[in-house]
Backbone as JSON, one array per atom type, in Angstrom:
{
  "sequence": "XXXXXXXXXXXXXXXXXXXXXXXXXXXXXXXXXXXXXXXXXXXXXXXXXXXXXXXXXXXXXXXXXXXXXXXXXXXXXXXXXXXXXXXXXXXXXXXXXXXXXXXXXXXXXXXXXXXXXXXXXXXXXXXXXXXXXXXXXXXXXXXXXXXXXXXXX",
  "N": [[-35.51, -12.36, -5.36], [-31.93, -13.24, -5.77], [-29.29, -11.84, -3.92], [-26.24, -11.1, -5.0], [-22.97, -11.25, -4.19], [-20.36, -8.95, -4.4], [-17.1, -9.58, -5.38], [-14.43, -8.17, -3.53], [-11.43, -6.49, -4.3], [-8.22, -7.32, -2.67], [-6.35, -5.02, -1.2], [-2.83, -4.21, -0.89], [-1.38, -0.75, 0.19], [1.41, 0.71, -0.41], [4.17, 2.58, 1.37], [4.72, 4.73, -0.07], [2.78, 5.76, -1.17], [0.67, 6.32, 0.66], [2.77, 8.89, 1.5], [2.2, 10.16, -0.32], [-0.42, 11.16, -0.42], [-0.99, 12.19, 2.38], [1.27, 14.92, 1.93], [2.36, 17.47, 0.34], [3.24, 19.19, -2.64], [4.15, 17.64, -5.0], [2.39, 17.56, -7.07], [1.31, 16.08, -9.74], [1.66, 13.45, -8.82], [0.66, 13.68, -6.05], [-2.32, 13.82, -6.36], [-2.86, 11.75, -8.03], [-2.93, 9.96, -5.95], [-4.68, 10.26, -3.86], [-7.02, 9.98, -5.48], [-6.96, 7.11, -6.11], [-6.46, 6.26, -3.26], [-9.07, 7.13, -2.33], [-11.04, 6.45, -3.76], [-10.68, 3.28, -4.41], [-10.78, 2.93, -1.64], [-13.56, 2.77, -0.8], [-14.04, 1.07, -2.77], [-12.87, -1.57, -2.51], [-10.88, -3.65, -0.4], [-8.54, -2.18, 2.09], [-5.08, -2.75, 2.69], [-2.56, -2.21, 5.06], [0.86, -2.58, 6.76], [2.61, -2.3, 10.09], [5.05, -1.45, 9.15], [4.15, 0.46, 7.15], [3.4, 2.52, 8.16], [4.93, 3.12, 10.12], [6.71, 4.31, 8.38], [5.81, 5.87, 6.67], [5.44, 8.14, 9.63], [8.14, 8.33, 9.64], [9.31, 9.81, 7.35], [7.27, 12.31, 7.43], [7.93, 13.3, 9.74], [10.82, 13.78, 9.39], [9.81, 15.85, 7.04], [9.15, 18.01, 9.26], [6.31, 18.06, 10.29], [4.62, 17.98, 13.1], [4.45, 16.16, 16.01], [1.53, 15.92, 16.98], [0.49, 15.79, 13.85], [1.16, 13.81, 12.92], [0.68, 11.69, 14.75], [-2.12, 12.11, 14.44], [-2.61, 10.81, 11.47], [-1.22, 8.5, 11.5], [-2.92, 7.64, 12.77], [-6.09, 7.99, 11.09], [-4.78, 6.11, 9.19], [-4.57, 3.53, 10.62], [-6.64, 3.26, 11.32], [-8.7, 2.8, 9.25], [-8.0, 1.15, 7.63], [-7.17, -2.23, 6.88], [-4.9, -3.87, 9.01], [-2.11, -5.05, 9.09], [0.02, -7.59, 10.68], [3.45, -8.8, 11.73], [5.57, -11.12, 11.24], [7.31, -13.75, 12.18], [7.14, -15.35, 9.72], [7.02, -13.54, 8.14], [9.44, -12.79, 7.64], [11.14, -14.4, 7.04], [9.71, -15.23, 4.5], [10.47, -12.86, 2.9], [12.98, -12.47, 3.03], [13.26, -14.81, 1.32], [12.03, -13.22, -1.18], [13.86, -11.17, -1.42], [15.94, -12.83, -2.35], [14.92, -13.92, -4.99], [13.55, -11.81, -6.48], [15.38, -9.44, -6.26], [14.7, -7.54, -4.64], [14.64, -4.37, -2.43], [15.74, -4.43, 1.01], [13.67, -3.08, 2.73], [11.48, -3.45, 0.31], [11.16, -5.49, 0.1], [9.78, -6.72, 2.44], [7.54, -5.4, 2.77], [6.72, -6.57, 0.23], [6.56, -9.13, 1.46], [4.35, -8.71, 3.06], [2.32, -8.23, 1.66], [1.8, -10.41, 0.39], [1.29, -12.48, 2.47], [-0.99, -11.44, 3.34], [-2.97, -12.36, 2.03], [-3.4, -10.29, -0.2], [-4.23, -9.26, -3.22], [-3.29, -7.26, -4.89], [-1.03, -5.29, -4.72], [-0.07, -1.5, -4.3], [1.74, 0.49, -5.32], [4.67, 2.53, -5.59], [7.16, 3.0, -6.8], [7.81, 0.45, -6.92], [8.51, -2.7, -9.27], [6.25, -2.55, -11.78], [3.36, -3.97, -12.84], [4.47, -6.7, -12.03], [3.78, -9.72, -11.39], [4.03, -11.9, -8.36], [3.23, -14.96, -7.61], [0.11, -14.62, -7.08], [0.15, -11.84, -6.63], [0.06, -8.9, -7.62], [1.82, -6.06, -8.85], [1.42, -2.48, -8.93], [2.07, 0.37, -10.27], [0.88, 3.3, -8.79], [0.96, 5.75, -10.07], [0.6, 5.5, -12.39], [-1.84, 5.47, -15.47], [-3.36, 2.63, -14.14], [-5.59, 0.42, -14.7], [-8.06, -0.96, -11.52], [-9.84, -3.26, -10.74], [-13.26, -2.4, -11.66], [-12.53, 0.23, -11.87], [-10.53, 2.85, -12.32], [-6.93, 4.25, -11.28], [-5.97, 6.86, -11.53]],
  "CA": [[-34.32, -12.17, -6.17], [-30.84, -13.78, -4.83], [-28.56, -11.14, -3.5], [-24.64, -11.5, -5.56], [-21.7, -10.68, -3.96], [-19.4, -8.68, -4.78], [-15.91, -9.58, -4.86], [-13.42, -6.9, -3.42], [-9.69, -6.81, -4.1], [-7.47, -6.94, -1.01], [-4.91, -3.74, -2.26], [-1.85, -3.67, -0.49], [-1.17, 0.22, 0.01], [2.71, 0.72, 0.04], [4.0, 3.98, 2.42], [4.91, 5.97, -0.44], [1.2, 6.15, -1.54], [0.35, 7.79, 2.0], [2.81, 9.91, 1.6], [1.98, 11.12, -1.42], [-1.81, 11.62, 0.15], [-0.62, 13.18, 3.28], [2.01, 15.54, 1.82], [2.4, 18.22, -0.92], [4.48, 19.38, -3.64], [4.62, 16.76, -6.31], [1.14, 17.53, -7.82], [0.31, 14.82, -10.17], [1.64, 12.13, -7.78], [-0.49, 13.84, -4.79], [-3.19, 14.13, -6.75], [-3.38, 10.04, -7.8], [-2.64, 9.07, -4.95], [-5.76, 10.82, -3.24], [-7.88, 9.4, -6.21], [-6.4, 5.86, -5.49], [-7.42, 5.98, -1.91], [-10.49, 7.06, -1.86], [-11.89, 5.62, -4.71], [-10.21, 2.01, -3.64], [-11.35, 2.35, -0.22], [-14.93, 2.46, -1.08], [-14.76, -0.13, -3.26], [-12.11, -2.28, -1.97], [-10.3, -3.51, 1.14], [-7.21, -1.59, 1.59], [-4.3, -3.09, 3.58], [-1.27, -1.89, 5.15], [1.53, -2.98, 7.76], [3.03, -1.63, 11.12], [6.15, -0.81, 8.43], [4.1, 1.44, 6.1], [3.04, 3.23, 8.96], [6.15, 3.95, 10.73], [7.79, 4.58, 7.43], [4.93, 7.45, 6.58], [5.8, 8.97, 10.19], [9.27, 8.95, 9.53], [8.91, 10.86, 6.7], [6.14, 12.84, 8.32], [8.98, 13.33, 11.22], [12.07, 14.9, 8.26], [9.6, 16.93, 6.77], [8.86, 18.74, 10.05], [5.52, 17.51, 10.43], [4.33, 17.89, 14.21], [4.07, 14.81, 16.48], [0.23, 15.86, 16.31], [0.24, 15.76, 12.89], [1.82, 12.37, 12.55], [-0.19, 10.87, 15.25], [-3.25, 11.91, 13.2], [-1.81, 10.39, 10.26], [-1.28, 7.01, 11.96], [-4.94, 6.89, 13.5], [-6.48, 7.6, 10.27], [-4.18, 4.94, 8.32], [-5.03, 2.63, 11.2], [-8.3, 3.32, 11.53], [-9.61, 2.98, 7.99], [-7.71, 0.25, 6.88], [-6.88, -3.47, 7.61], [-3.13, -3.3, 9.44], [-1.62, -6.88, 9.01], [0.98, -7.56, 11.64], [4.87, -8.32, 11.65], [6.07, -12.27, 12.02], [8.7, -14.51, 11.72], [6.79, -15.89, 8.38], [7.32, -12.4, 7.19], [10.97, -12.41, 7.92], [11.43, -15.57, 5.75], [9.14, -14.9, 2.75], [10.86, -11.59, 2.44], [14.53, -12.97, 2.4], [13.26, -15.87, -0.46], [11.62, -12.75, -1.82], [15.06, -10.24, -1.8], [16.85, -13.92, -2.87], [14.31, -14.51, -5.95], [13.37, -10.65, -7.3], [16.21, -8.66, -5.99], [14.27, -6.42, -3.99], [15.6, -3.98, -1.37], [15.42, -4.71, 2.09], [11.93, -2.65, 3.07], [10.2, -3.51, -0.19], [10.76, -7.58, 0.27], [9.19, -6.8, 3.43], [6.03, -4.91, 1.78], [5.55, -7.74, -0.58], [5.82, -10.32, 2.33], [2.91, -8.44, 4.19], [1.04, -8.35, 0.99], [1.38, -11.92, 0.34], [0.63, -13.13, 4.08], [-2.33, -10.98, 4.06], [-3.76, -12.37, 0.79], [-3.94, -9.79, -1.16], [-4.49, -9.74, -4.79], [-2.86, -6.35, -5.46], [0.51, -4.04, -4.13], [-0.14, -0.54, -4.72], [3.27, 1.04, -5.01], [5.04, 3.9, -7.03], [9.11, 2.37, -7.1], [8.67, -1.13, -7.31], [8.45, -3.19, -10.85], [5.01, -2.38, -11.85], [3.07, -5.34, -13.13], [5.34, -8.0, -11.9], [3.12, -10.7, -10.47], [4.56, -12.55, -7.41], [2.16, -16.01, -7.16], [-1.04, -14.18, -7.08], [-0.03, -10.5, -5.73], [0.54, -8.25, -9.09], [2.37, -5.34, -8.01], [0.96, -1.8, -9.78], [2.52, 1.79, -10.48], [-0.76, 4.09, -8.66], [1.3, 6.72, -10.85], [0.58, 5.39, -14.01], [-3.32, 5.04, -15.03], [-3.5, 1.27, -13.69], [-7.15, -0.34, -13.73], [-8.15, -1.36, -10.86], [-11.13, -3.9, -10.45], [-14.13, -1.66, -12.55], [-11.88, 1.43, -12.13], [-8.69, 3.26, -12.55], [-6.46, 5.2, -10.23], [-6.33, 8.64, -11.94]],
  "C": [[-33.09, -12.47, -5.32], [-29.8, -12.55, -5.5], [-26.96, -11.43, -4.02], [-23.69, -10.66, -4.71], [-20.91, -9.84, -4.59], [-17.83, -8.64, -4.58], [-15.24, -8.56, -4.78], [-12.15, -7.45, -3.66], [-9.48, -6.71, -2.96], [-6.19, -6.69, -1.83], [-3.82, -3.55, -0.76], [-1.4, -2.29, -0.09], [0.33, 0.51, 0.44], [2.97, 2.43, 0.96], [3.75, 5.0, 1.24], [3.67, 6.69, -1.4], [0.77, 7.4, -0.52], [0.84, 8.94, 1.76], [2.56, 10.6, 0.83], [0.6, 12.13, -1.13], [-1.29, 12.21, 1.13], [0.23, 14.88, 3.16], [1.86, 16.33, 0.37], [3.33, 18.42, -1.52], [5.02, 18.61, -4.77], [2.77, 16.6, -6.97], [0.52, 16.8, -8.26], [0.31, 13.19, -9.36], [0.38, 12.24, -6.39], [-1.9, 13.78, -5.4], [-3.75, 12.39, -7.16], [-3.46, 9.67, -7.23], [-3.95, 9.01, -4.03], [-6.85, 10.13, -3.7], [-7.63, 8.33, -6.0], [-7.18, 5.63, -4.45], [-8.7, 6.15, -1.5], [-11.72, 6.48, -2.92], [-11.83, 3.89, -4.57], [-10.64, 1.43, -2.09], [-12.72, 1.92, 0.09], [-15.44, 1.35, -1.65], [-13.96, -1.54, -3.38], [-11.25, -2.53, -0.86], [-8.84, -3.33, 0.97], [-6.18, -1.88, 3.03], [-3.29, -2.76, 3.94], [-0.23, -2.59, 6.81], [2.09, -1.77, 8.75], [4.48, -0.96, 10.17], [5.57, 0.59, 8.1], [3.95, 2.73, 7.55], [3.71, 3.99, 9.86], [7.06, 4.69, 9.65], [7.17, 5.91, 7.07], [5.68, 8.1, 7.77], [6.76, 9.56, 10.58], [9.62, 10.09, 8.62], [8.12, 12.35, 6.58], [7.33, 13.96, 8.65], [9.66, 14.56, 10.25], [11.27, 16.16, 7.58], [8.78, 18.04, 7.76], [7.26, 19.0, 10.35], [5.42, 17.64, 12.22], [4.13, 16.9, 14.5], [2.31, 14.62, 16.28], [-0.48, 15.34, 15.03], [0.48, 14.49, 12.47], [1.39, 11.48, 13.57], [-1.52, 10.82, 14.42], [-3.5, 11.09, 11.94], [-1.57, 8.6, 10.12], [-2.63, 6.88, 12.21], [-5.86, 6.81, 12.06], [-6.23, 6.5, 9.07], [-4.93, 3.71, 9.09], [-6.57, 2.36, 11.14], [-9.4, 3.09, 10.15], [-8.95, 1.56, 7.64], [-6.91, -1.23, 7.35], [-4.94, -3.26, 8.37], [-2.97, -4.94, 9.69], [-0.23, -6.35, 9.89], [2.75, -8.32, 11.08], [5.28, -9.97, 12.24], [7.55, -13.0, 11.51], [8.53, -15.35, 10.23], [7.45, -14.47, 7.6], [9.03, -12.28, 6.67], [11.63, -13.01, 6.76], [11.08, -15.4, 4.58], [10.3, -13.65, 2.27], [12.4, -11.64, 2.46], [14.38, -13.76, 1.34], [13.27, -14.97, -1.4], [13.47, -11.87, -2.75], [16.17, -12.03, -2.78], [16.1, -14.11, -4.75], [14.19, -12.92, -6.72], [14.08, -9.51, -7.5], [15.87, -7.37, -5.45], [14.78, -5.81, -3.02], [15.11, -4.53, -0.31], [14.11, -4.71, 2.39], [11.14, -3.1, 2.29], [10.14, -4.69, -0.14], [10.05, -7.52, 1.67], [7.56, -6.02, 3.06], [5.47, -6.12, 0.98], [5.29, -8.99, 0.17], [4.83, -9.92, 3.07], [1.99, -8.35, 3.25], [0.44, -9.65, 0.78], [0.74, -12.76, 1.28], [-0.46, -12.41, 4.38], [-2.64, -11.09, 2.78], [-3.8, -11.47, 0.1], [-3.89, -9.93, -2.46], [-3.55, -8.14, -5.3], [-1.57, -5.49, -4.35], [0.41, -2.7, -4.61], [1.13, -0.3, -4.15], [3.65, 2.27, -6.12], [6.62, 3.37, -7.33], [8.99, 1.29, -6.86], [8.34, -1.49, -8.68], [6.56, -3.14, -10.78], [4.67, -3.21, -13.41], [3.63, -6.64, -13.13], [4.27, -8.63, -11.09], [4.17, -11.22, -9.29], [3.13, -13.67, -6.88], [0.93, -15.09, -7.44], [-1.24, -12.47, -6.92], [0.8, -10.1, -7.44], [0.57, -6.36, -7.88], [1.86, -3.83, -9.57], [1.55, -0.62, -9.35], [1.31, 2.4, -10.21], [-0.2, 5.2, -9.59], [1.23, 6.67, -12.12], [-0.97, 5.04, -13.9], [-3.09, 3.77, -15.03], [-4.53, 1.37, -13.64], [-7.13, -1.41, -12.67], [-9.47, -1.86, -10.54], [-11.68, -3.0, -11.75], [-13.46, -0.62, -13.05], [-10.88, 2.06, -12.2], [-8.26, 4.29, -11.43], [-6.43, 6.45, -10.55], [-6.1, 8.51, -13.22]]
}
């Protein structure tokens, strides 16, 4: 019997996903966000940049979060999930991008690390949810969104 593939998405994960998983106090957001990640990670490859990652431990940082706690925080982001790096392509896409969709600063820089790392999906909670960009469709994890077979919460 010949063995089928299965194609995975490659999901973008924007910061304010993490933080929603790392942090408490907004219930139904922490609560998708958790379902998101771990249901997505299992059954898709989940990508993030050296941004999302400093941007979680800034946040981390204000809400009085221990350096411990926010090193932890980075190792398991890092450690679980692809980390696409930081170039001078990025720099460019993500000024055409703020020139073409009117995005802020940080998130034209989110959708140029989704785009330069192929992915097929942007998990986000504040950008335009279902705006395509070429191939990368950008999704609200706060709203039920299907994703591949399954949905985020």
């Amino acid at each position: 019997m010949k063995e089928t593939s299965v194609m995975k998405n490659r999901i973008f994960v924007d910061s304010n996903i993490w933080i929603y998983l790392f942090t408490e106090g907004d219930g139904a957001k922490n609560t998708k966000a958790s379902e998101f990640i771990l249901k997505n990670a299992a059954e898709n490859l989940l990508v993030i940049s050296y941004q999302v990652i400093n941007e979680v431990g800034s946040v981390l940082k204000r809400k009085k979060y221990t350096e411990q706690e926010i090193l932890r925080a980075a190792d398991d982001m890092a450690g679980a999930n692809e980390v696409c790096g930081f170039s001078v392509d990025n720099i460019y896409l993500a000024s055409m991008l703020r020139e073409q969709y009117s995005f802020s600063f940080w998130d034209s820089h989110i959708a140029a690390s989704a785009l330069l790392s192929e992915c097929d999906i942007l998990a986000s909670e504040d950008m335009q949810d279902g705006l395509v960009i070429r191939k990368l469709k950008i999704i609200d994890v706060c709203k039920n969104q299907p994703i591949g077979d399954g949905s985020c919460g």
